[in-house]
C-alpha positions, 0 to 999 in steps of 0.5 A: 500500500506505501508503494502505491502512494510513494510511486504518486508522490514520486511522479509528483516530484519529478514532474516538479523538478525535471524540467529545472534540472533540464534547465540547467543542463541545457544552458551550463553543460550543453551552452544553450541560451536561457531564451530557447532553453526555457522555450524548450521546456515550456513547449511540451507543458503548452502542448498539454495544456492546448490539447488534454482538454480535447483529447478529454472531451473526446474521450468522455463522448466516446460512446462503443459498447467495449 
């Protein structure tokens, strides 16, 4: 049962500093500038923000008898 819930919080945490870490990577290790390195995290989060509502939408009129 502890499992289940420290895989959640996990996952949580992760989604919270994975893209702080890869910020970092990006300008200090491979010389990216801040500008696009911040872009580039931030595209996949809009990119979710943009479609999840559709794809939600969809998903919840989806009526098959599976």
């Amino acid at each position: 049962m502890r499992i289940g819930y420290a895989t959640g919080s996990l996952v949580t945490g992760a989604f919270g500093t994975v893209p702080g870490l890869l910020l970092h990577y990006l300008t200090d290790a491979l010389g990216v500038a801040a500008g696009l390195a911040g872009l580039l995290v931030l595209l996949p989060t809009a990119w979710d923000v943009l479609v999840d509502p559709i794809a939600g939408r969809l998903s919840d009129r989806t009526r098959t008898r599976l």
